[in-house]
C-alpha positions as semicolon CSV with decimal commas, in nm:
position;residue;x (nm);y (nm);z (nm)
1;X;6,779;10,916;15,959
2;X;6,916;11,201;16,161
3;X;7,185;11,449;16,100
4;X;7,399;11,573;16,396
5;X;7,638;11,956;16,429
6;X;7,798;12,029;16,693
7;X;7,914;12,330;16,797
8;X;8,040;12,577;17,068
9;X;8,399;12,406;17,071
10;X;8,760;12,643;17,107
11;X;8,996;12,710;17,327
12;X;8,953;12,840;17,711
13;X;9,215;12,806;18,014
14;X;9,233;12,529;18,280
15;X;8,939;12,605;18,507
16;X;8,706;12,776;18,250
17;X;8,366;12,683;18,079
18;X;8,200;12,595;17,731
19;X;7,899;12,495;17,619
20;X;7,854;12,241;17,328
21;X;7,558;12,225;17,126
22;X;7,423;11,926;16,884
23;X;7,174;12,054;16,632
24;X;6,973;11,736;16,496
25;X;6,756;11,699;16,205
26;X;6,439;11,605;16,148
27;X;6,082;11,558;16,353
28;X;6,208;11,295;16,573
29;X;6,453;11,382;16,773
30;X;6,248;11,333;17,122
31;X;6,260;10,952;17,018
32;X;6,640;10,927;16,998
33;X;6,854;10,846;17,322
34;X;7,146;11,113;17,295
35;X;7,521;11,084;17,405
36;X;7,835;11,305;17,377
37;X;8,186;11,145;17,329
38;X;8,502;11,259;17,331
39;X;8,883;11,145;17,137
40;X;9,188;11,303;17,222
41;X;9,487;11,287;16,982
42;X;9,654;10,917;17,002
43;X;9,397;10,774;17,191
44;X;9,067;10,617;17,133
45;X;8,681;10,743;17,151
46;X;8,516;10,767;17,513
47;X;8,219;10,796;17,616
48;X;8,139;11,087;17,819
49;X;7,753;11,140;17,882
50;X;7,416;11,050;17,789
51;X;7,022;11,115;17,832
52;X;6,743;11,006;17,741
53;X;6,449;11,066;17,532
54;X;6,247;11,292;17,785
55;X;6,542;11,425;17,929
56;X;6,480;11,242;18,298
57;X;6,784;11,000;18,295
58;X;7,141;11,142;18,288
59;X;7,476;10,911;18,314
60;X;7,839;11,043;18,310
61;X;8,182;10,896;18,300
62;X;8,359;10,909;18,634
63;X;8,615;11,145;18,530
64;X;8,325;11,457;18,411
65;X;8,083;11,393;18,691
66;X;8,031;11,673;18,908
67;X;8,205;11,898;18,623
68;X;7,979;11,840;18,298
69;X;7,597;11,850;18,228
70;X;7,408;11,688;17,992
71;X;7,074;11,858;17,890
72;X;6,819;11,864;17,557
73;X;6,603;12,056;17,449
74;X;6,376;11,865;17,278
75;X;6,122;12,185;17,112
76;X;6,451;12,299;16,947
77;X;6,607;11,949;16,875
78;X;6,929;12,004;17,090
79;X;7,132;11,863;17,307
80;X;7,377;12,046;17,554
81;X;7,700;11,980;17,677
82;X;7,769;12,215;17,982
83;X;8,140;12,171;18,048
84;X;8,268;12,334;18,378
85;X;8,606;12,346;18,583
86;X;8,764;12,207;18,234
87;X;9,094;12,086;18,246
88;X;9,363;11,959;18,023
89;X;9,309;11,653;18,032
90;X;8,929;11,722;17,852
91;X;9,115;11,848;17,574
92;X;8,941;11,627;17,267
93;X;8,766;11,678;16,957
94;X;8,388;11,600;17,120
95;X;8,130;11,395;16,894
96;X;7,739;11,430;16,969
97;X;7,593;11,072;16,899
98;X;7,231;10,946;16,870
99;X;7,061;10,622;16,978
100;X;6,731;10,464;16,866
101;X;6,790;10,173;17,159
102;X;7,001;10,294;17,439
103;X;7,357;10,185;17,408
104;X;7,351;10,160;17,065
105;X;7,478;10,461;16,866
106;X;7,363;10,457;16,492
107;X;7,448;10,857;16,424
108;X;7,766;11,049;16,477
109;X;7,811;11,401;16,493
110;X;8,162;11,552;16,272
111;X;8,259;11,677;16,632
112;X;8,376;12,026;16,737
113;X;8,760;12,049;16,896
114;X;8,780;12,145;17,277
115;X;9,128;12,270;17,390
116;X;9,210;12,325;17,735
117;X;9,508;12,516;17,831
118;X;9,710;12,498;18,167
């Protein structure tokens, strides 16, 4: 079992930067495949990044690449969100997720709100 925080969420203007933070539990976290997801008001959960258990292997959603960077941290079980050029359409409350098997999500995060501003 595995609990997930995330934090580092507000409010920044169109163009601006944040960085999210997921603070696991526990003395396994380098075995867990790790994800980030967003849901904006109305609309349903997306997926937005994910990495793997050593860090080497990093996939993004169309609409962040180029713009967001996944990243952990495993000596201080952590995983980063580096969000860059943000714009309103990113505006979401953003889960951190974890995976024993890749692709299959079995903890959830209770998200931290990301507002962008035009």
């Amino acid at each position: 079992q595995v609990q997930l925080v995330e934090s580092g969420g507000g409010l920044v203007q169109a163009g601006g930067s944040l960085r999210l933070s997921c603070a696991a539990s526990g003395r396994t976290f380098s075995t867990y495949h790790m994800g980030w997801f967003r849901q904006a008001p109305g609309k349903e959960r997306e997926f937005v990044a994910t990495i793997n258990r050593s860090g080497g292997n990093t996939y993004y959603t169309d609409s962040v690449k180029g713009r967001f960077t996944i990243s952990r941290d495993n000596a201080k079980n952590t995983v980063y969100l580096q969000m860059n050029s943000l714009k309103p359409e990113d505006t979401a409350v953003y889960y951190c997720a974890a995976a024993i098997a890749a692709g299959m999500w079995n903890y959830w995060g209770q998200g931290t709100q990301v507002t962008v501003s035009s």
